[in-house]
N, C-alpha and C positions, 0 to 999 in steps of 0.2 A: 537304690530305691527309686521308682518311677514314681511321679508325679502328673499331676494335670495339668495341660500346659493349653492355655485358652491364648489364640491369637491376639496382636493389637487389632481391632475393627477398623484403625485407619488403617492400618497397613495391609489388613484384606480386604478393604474397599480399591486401594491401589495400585494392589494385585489385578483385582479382576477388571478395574480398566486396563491395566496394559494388556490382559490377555484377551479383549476384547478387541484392543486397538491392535494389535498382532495383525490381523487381517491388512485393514488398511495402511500399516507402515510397507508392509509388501506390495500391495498392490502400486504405490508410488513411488519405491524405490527406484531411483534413476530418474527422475522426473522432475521438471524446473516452476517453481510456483513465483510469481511475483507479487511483491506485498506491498500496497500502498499505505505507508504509516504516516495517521492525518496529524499535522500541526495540532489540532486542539485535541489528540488521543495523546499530546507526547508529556501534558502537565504533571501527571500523577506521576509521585516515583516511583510508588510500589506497582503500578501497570506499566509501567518505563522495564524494570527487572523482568516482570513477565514476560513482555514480548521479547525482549533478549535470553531469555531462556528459552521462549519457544522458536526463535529462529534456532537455534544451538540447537536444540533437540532436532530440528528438520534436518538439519543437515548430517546431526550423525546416525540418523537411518538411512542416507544415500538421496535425501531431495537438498536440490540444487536454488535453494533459496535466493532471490533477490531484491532487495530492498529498495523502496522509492519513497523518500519522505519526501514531508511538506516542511510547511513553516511561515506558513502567512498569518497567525497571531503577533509570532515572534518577530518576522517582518514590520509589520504594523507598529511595536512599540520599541523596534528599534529606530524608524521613521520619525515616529514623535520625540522619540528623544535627540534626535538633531535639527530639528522643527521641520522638518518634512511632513506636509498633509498628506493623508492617503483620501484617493478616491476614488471609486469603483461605478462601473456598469455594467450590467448582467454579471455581478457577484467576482467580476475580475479585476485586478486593481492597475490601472494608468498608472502607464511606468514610462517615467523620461529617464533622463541621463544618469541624473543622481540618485534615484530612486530603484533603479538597477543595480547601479554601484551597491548600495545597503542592501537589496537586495543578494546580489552573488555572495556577500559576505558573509551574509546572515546563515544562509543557507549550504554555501561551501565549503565556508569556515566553522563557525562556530555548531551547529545541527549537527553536521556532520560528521563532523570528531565526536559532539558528544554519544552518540549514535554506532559509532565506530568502539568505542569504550565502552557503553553498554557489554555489548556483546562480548568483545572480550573479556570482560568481567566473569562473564557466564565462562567462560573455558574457551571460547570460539576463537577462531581468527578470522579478522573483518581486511577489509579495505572499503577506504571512503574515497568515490572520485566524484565528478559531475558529470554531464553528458555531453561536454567540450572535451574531455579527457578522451583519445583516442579515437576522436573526432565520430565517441558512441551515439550522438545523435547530432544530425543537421536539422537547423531549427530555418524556420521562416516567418516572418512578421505575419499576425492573424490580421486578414482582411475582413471586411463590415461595415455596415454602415455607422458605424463610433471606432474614431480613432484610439484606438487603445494606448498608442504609443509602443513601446519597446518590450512587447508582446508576443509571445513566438510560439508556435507549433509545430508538433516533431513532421519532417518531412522526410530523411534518409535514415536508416538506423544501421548502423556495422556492430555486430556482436561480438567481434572480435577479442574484444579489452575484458568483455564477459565471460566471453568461453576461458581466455588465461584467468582471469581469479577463482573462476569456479572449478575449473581441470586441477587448479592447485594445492585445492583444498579449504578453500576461505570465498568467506561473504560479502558480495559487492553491495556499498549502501552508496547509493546515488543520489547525489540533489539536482535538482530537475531544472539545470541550467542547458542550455544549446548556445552550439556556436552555427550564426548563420556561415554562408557561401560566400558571401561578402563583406565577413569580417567581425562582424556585430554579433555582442554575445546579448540572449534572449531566454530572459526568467520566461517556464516553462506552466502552468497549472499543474500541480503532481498528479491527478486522475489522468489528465489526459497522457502524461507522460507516459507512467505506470500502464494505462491504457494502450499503448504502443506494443509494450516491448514484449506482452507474450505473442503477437503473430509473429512477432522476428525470432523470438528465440526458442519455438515451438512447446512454450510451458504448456503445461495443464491447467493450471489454477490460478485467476488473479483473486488480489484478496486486498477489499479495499477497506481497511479499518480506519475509525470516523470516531465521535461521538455523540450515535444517537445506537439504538440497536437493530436496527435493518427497518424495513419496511413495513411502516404499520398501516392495520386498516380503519376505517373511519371509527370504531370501537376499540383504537390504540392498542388490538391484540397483532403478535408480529406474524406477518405474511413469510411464511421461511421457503416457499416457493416458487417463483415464478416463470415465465416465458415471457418473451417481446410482447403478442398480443394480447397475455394479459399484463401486460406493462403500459402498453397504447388503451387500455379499456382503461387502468385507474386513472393514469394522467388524464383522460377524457372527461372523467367523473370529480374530478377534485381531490381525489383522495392521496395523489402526491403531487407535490409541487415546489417549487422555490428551489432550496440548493440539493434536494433531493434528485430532480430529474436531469441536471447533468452526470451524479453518481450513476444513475442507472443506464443511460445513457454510453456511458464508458462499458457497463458491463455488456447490454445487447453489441456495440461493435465488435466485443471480444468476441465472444462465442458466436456470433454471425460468421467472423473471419475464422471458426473453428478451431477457437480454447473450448477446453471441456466444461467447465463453469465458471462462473463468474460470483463472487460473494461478499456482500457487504456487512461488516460485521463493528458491535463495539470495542475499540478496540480498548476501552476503560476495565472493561469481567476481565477478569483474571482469567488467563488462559481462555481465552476467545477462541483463538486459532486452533488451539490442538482438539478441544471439545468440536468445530465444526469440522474440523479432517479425519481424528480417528473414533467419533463415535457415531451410530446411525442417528440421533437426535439431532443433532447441528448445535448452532449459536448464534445465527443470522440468516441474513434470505439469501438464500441459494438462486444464481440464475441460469437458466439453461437455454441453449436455442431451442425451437417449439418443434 
């Protein structure tokens, strides 16, 4: 006897995203994205599983995921709790001897495994190193008129250590430490870091997840578009600023240096990432060279 058989509507909702996103899994198959995963996107658990799910899912369509966390909350109150003051100019924090030490720890150590588990959790296989490890990034003290202290910006990058984890099948998650030329290791800012490694390792895509939702306009609606010069028109007019226009800033040197886009997205919605890669809508502001 035949019967009527009425689909579940979630499950043919799920259906016709993937057969929507079909497209775009193809068109990136083989292709390297680099993910910046912000310190203050890592609080949530339930957004913590997501983006371990969606790095897993990137990589078993054939994209070559790479991971760059932060972790300057978690720094900060690892700091106070050994009575360490932090304290910052132009949104960067003065780092002496000790305050590196908590640092590399915080970040090498602890972020980093946790991060590394994530994912595996999901099904995937991770590797967690730093950017001393395979001497993947030489770093150099940042010069300025303010002494930053033990402050470093990537200056050499060997992708080597990169190409082996990813050729082998698993996900490099890096914390965004350098080792300088002369010996001295040097806490990295993860945008800028993350901001490096697609013109070395010829990604596509950086993808800077934060916790705000991309770029708004003076009527808080989000701007999912942009180019450098209208990049240089808001900052003109007020309409970003603060710790906003270093992010964007990262994205114009990408795609200037020819990545294909640059995307600042929250990384708190659930499935942020995969909603801006395989659907035409997005999830955040898209940046392009002009």
């Amino acid at each position: 006897m035949m019967t009527d058989h009425k689909p579940d509507p979630a499950l043919l909702a799920r259906a016709e995203t993937l057969v929507e996103a079909l497209p775009y899994m193809q068109r990136y198959a083989g292709s390297t994205f680099v993910v910046k995963y912000g310190g203050h996107a890592m609080g949530d658990a339930d957004a913590a599983e997501d983006f371990a799910e969606d790095v897993v899912l990137l990589k078993a369509v054939g994209i070559n995921p790479i991971v760059v966390h932060g972790g300057g909350p978690q720094i900060g109150a690892a700091l106070k709790a050994q009575g360490i003051e932090s304290r910052f100019i132009d949104g960067l924090r003065v780092t002496d001897a000790a305050t590196m030490k908590v640092a590399e720890m915080v970040l090498s150590g602890a972020i980093n495994k946790e991060i590394v588990s994530w994912i595996q959790a999901e099904g995937g296989r991770a590797v967690g190193i730093s950017g001393k490890d395979g001497r993947l990034v030489t770093a150099t003290k940042i010069q300025g008129p303010h002494d930053l202290g033990l402050v470093g910006e990537p200056d050499d990058i060997d992708t080597r250590l990169l190409d082996t984890i990813s050729r082998a099948g698993m996900i490099p998650v890096v914390a965004p430490i350098g080792g300088g030329a002369d010996g001295q290791t040097y806490p990295i800012n993860a945008a800028n870091f993350a901001g490096a490694l697609p013109l070395a390792t010829g990604a596509e895509r950086l993808f800077l997840l934060t916790d705000v939702a991309g770029v708004l306009d003076k009527e808080k609606r989000l701007l999912t578009d942009l180019t450098p010069p209208q990049i240089a028109g808001l900052k003109a007019d007020g309409t970003i600023y603060g710790g906003m226009i270093p992010k964007l800033q990262t994205c114009i040197d990408a795609v200037e240096g020819g990545v294909d886009a640059a995307v600042i997205l929250d990384g708190r919605v659930p499935h942020a990432m995969l909603v801006e890669i395989f659907t035409k809508a997005g999830a955040g502001t898209l940046v392009r060279a002009a």
